[in-house]
C-alpha positions as protocol buffer text, in pm:
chain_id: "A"
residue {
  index: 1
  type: UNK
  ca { x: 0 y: 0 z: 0 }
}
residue {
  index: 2
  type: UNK
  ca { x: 109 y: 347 z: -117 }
}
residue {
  index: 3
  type: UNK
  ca { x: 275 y: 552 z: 164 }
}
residue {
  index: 4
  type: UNK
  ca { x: 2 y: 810 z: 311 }
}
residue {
  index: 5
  type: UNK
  ca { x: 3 y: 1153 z: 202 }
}
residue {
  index: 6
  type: UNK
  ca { x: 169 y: 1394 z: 432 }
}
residue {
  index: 7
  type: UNK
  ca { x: -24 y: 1713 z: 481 }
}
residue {
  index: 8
  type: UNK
  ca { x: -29 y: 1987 z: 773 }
}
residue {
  index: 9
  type: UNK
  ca { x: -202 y: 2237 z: 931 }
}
residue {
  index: 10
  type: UNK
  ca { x: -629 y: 2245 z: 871 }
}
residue {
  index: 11
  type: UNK
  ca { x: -528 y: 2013 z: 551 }
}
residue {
  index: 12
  type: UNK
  ca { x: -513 y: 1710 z: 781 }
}
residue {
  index: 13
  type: UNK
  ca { x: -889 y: 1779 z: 843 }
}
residue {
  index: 14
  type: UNK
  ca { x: -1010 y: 1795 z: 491 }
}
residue {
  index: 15
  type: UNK
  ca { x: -785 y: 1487 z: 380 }
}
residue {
  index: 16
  type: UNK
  ca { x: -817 y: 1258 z: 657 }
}
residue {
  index: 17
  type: UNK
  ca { x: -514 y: 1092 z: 816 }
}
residue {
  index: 18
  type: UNK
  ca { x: -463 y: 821 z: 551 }
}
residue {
  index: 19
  type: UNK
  ca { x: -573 y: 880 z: 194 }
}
residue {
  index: 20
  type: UNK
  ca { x: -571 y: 582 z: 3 }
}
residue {
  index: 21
  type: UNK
  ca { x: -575 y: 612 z: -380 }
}
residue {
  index: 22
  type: UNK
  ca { x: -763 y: 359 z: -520 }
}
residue {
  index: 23
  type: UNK
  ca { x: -693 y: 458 z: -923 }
}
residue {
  index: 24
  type: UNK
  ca { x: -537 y: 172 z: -1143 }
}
residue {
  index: 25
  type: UNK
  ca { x: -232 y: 276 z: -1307 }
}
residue {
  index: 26
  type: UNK
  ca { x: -233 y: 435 z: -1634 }
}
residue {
  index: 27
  type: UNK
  ca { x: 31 y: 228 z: -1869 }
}
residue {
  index: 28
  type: UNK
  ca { x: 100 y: 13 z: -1621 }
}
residue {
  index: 29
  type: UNK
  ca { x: -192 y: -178 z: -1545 }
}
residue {
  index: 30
  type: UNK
  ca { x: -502 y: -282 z: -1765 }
}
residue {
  index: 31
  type: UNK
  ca { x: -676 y: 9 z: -1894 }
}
residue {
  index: 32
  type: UNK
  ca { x: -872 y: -67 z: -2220 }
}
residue {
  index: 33
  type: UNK
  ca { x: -1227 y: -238 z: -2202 }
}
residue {
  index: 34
  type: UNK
  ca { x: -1232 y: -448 z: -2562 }
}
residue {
  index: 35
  type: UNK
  ca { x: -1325 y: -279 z: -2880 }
}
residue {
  index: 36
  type: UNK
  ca { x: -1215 y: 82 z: -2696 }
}
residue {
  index: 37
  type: UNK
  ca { x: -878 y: 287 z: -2828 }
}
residue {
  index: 38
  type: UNK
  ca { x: -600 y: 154 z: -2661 }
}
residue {
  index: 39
  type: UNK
  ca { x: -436 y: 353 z: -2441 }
}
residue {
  index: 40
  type: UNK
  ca { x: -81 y: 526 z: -2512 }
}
residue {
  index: 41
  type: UNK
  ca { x: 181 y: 773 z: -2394 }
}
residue {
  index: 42
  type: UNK
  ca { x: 445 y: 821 z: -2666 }
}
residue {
  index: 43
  type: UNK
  ca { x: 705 y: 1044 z: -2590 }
}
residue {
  index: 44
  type: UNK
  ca { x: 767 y: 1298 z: -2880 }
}
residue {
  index: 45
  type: UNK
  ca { x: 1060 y: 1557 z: -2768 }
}
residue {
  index: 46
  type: UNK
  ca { x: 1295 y: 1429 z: -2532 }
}
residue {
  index: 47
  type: UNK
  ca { x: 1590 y: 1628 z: -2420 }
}
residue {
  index: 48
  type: UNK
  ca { x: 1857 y: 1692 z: -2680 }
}
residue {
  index: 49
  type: UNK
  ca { x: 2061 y: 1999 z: -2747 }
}
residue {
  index: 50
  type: UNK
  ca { x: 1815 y: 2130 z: -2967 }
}
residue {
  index: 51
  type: UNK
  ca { x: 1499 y: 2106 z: -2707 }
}
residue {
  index: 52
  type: UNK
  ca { x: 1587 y: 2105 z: -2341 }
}
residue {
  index: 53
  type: UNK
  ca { x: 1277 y: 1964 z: -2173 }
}
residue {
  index: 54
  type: UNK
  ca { x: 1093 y: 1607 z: -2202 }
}
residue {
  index: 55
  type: UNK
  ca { x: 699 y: 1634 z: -2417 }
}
residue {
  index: 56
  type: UNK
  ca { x: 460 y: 1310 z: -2482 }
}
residue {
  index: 57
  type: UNK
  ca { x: 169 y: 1295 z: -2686 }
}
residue {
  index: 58
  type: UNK
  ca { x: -126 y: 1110 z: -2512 }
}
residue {
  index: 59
  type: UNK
  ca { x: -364 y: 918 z: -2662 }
}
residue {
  index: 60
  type: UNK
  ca { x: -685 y: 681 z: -2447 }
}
residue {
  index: 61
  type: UNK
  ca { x: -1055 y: 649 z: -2474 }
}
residue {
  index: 62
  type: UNK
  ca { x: -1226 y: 830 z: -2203 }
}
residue {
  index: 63
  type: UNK
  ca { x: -1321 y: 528 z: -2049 }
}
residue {
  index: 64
  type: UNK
  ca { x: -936 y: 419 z: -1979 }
}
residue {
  index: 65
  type: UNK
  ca { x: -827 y: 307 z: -1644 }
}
residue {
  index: 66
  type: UNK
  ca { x: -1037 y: 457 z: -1366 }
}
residue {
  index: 67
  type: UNK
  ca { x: -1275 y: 643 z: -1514 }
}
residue {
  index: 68
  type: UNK
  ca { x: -1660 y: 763 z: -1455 }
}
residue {
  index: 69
  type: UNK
  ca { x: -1950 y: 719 z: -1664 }
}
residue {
  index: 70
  type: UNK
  ca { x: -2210 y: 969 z: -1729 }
}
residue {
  index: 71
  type: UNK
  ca { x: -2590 y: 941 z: -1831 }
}
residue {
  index: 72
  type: UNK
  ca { x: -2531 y: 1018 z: -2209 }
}
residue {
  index: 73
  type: UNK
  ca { x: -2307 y: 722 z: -2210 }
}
residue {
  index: 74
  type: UNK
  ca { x: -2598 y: 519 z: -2265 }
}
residue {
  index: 75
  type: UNK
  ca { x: -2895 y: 796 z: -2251 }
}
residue {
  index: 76
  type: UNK
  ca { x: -2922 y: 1012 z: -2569 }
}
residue {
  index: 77
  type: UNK
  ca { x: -3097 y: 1324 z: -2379 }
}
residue {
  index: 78
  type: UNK
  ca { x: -2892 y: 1213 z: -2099 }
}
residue {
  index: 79
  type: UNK
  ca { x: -2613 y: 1453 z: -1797 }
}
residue {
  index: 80
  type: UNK
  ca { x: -2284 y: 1492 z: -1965 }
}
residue {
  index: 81
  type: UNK
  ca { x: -1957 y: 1551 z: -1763 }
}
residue {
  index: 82
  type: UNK
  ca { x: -2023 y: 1947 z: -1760 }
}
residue {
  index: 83
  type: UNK
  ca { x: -2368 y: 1920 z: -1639 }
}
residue {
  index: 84
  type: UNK
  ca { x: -2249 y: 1842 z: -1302 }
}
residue {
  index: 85
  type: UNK
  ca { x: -2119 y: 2000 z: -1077 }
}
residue {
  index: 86
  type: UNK
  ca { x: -1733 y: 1966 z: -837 }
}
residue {
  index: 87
  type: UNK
  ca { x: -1946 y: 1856 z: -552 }
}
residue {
  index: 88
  type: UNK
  ca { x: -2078 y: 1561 z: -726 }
}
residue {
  index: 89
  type: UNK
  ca { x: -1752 y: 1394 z: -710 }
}
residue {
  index: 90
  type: UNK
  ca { x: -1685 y: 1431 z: -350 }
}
residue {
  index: 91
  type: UNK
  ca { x: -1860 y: 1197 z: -185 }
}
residue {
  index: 92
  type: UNK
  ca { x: -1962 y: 1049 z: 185 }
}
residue {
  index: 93
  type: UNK
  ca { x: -1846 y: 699 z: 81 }
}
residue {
  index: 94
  type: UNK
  ca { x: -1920 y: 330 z: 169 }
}
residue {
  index: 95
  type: UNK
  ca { x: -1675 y: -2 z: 107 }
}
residue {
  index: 96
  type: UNK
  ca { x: -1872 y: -320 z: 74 }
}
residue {
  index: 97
  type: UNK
  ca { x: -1639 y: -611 z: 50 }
}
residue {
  index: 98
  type: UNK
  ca { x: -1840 y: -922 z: -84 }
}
residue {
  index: 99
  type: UNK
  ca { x: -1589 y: -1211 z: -85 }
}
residue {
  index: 100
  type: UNK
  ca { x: -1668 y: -1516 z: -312 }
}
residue {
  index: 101
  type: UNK
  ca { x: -1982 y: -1403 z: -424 }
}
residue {
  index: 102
  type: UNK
  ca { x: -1924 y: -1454 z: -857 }
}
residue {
  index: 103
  type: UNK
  ca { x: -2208 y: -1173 z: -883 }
}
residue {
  index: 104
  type: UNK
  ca { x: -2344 y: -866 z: -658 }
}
residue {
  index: 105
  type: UNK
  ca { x: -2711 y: -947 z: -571 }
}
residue {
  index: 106
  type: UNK
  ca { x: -2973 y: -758 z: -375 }
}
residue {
  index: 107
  type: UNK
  ca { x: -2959 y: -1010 z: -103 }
}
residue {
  index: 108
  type: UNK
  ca { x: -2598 y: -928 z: -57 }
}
residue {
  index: 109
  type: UNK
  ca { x: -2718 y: -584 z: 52 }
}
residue {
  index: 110
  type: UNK
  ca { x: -2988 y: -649 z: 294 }
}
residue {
  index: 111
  type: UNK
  ca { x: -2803 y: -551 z: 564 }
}
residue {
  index: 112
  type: UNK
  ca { x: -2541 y: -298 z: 472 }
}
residue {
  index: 113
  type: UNK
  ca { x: -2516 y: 90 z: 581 }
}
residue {
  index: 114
  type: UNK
  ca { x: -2605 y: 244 z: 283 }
}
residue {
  index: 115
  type: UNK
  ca { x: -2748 y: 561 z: 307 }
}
residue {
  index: 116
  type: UNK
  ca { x: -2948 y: 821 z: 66 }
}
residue {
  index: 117
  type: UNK
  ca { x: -2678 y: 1046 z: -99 }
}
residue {
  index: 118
  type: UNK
  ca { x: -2336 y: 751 z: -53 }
}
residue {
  index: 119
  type: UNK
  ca { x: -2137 y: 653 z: -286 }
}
residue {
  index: 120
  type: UNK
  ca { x: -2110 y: 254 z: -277 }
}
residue {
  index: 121
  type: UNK
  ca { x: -1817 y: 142 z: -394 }
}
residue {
  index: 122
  type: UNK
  ca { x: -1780 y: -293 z: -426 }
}
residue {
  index: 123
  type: UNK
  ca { x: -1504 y: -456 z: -341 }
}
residue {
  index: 124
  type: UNK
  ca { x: -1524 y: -809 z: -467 }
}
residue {
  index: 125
  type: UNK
  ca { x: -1322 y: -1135 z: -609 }
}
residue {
  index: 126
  type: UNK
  ca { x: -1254 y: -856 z: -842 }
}
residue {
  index: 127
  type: UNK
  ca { x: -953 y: -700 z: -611 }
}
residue {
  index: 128
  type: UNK
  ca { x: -898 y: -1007 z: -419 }
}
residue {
  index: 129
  type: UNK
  ca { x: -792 y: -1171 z: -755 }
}
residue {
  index: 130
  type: UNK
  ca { x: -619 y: -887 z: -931 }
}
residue {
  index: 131
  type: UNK
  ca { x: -761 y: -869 z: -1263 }
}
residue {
  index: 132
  type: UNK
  ca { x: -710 y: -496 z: -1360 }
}
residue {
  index: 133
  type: UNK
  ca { x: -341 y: -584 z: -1268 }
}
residue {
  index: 134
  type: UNK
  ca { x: -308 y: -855 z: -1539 }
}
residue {
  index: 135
  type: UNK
  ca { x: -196 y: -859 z: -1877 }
}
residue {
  index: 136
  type: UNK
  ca { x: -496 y: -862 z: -2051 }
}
residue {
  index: 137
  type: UNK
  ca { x: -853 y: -778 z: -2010 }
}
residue {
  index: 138
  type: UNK
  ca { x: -1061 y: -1083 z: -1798 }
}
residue {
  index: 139
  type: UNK
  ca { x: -1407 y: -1139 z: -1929 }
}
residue {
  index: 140
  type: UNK
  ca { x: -1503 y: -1363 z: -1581 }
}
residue {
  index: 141
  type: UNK
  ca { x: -1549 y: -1049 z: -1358 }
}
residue {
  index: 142
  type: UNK
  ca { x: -1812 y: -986 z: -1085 }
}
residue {
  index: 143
  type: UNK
  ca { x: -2075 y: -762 z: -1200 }
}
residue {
  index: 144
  type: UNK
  ca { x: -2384 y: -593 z: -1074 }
}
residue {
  index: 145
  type: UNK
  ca { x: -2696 y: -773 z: -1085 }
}
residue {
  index: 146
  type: UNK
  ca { x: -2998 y: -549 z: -1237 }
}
residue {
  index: 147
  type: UNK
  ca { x: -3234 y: -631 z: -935 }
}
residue {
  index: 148
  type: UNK
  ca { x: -2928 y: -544 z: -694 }
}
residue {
  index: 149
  type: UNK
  ca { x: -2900 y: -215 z: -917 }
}
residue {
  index: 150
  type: UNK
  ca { x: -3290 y: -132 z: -839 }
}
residue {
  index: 151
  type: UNK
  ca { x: -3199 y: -138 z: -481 }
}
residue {
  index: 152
  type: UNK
  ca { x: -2910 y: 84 z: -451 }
}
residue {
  index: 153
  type: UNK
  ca { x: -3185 y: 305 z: -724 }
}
residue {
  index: 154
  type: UNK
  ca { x: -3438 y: 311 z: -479 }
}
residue {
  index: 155
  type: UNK
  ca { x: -3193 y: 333 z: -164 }
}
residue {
  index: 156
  type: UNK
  ca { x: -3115 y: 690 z: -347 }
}
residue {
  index: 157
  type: UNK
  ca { x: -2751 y: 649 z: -378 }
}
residue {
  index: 158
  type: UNK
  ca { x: -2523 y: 919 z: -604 }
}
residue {
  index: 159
  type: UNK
  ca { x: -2248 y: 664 z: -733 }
}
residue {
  index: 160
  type: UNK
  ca { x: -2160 y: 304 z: -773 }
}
residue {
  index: 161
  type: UNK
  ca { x: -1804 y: 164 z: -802 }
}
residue {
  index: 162
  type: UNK
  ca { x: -1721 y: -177 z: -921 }
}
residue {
  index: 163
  type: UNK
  ca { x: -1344 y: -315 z: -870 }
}
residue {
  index: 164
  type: UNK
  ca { x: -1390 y: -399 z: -1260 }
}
residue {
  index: 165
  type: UNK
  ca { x: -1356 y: -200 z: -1616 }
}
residue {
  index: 166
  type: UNK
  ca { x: -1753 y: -236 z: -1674 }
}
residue {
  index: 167
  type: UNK
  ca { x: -2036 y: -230 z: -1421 }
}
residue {
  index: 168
  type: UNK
  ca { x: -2183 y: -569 z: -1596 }
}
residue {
  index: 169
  type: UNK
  ca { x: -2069 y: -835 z: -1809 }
}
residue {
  index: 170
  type: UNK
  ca { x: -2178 y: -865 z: -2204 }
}
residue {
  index: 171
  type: UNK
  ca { x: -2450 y: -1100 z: -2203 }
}
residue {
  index: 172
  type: UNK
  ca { x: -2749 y: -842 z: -2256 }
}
residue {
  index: 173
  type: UNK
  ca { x: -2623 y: -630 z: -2530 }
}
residue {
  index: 174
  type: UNK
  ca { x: -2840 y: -333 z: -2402 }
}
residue {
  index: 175
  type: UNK
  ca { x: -2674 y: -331 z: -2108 }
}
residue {
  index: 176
  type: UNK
  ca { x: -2981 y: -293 z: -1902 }
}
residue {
  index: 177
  type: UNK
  ca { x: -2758 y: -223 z: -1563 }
}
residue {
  index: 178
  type: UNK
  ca { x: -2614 y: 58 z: -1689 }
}
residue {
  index: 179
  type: UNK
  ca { x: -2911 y: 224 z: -1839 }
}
residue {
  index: 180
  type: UNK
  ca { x: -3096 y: 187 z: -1499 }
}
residue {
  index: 181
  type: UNK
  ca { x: -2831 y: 323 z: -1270 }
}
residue {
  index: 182
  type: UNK
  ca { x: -2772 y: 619 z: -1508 }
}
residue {
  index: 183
  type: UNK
  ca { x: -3143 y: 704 z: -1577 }
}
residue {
  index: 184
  type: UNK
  ca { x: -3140 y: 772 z: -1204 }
}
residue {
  index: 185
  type: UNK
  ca { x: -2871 y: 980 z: -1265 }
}
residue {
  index: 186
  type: UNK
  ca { x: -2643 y: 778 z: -1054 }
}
residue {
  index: 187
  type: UNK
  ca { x: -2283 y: 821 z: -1188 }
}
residue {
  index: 188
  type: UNK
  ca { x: -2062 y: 477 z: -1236 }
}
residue {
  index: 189
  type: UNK
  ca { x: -1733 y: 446 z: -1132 }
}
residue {
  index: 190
  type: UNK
  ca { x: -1563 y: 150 z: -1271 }
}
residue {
  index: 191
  type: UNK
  ca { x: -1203 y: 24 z: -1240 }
}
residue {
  index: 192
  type: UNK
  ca { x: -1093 y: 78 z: -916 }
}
residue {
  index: 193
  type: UNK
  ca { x: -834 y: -130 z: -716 }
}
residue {
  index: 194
  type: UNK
  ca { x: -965 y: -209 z: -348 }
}
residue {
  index: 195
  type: UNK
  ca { x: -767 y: -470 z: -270 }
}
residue {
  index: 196
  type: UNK
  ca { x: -602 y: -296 z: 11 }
}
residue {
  index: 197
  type: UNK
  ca { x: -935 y: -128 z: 152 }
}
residue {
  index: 198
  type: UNK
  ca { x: -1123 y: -207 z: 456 }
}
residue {
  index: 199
  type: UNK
  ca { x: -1467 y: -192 z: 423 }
}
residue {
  index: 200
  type: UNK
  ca { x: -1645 y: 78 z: 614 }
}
residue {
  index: 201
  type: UNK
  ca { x: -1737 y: 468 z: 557 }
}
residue {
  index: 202
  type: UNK
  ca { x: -1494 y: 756 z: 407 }
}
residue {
  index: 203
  type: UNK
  ca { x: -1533 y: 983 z: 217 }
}
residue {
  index: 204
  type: UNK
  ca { x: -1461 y: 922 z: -201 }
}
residue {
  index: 205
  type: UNK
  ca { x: -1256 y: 1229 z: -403 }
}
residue {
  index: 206
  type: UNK
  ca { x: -1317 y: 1130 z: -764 }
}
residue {
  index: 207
  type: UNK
  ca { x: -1277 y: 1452 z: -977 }
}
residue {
  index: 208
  type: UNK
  ca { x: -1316 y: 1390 z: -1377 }
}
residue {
  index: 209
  type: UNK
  ca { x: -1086 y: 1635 z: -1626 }
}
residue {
  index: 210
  type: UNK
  ca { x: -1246 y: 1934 z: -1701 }
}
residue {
  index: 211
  type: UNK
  ca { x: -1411 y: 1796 z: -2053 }
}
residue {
  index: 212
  type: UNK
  ca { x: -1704 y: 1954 z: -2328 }
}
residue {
  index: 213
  type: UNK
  ca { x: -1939 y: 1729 z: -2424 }
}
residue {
  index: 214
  type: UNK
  ca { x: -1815 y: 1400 z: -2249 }
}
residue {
  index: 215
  type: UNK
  ca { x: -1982 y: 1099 z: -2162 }
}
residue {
  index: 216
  type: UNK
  ca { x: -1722 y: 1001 z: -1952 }
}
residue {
  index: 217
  type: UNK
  ca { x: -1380 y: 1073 z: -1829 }
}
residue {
  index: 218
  type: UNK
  ca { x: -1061 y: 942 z: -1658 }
}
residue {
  index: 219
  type: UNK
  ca { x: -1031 y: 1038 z: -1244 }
}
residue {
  index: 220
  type: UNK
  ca { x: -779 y: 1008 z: -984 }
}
residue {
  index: 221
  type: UNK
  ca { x: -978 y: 839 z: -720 }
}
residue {
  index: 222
  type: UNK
  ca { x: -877 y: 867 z: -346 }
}
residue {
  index: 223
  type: UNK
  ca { x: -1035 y: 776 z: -21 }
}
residue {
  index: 224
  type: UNK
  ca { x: -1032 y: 992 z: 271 }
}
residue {
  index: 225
  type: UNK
  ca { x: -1052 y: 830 z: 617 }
}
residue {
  index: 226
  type: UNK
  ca { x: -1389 y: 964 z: 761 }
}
residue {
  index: 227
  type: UNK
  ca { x: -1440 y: 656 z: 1035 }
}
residue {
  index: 228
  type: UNK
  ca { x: -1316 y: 353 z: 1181 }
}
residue {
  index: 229
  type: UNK
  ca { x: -1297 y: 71 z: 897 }
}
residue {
  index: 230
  type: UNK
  ca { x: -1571 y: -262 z: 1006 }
}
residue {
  index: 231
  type: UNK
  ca { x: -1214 y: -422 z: 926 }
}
residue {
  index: 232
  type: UNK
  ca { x: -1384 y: -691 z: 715 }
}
């Protein structure tokens, strides 16, 4: 686990005393979803007598590596990236960690604090196993189910996170998951790396680039302590 950030003064109050970022790693680990642009930094001035500083040219879909999905993503008339907000993407926060189960279902749930306004972020086999670590993109993730989806809906949450590069697999090609969570303008934040997490409360810091007209864009998630972990 990364070492925590070391702030001072009233800082230590906004960040919390151990900020852990939970982003995957651009170039490093898996960041391109099949049939997406791959992802590349391709350095095109480096330092020579001529030109005394380093440039890259970057290329990526905006669904590489961590990344957040908007309504028009799958909604026509749907939010785009500008039609939010900054405090949409700083969230009260809670980890769920769901070992073994091969899919999130609304049983799983019965029982968990999730409250009107969270962001609920899974951590699953997902994490435990590594995938967004590998080589190459794993088809055999846990997903969300659609009736598991209804209830977070209905429990009037502002975000779901999945330890995955999609929120569901490819079975239903309309991707009924999606299009519910985002109708209810519930914004989807998919490959992040929980592995090291507790589950419990904090509070999520997941601010997209400042883009025109996006459906989606890449974020630096972090976690900011806000309690004591359930330590599950």
């Amino acid at each position: 686990m990364a070492e925590p950030v070391v702030v001072s003064g009233d800082a230590r109050f906004l960040l919390g005393e151990f900020p852990q970022d939970i982003s995957i790693t651009l170039g490093k680990d898996v960041v391109n979803y099949p049939e997406t642009p791959v992802y590349s930094l391709k350095r095109v001035v480096a330092f020579n007598q001529e030109k005394p500083y380093a440039l890259s040219r970057l290329q990526m879909s905006t669904h590489s590596g961590t990344h957040l999905d908007f309504p028009y993503h799958f909604l026509p008339s749907g939010k785009r990236l500008e039609d939010y907000s900054m405090e949409r993407f700083f969230l009260p926060a809670v980890v769920l960690h769901l070992p073994g189960a091969p899919e999130i279902r609304a049983e799983s749930l019965a029982n968990e604090d999730i409250r009107t306004g969270d962001a609920v972020l899974f951590r699953t086999e997902n994490s435990d196993r590594g995938i967004l670590h590998g080589p190459c993109f794993r088809s055999d993730f846990v997903d969300l189910s659609l009736e598991a989806a209804r209830v977070l809906a209905d429990k009037g949450i502002l975000l779901v996170g999945i330890d995955a590069l999609s929120l569901e697999r490819t079975e239903d090609p309309s991707y009924p998951v999606h299009r519910l969570v985002l109708s209810r303008d519930i914004l989807i934040l998919e490959g992040i790396d929980l592995a090291n997490v507790a589950a419990g409360r904090y509070t999520l810091a997941a601010f997209p680039l400042k883009l025109k007209d996006s459906e989606a864009s890449p974020v630096r998630a972090v976690l900011l302590a806000e309690t004591h972990s359930t330590g599950r």
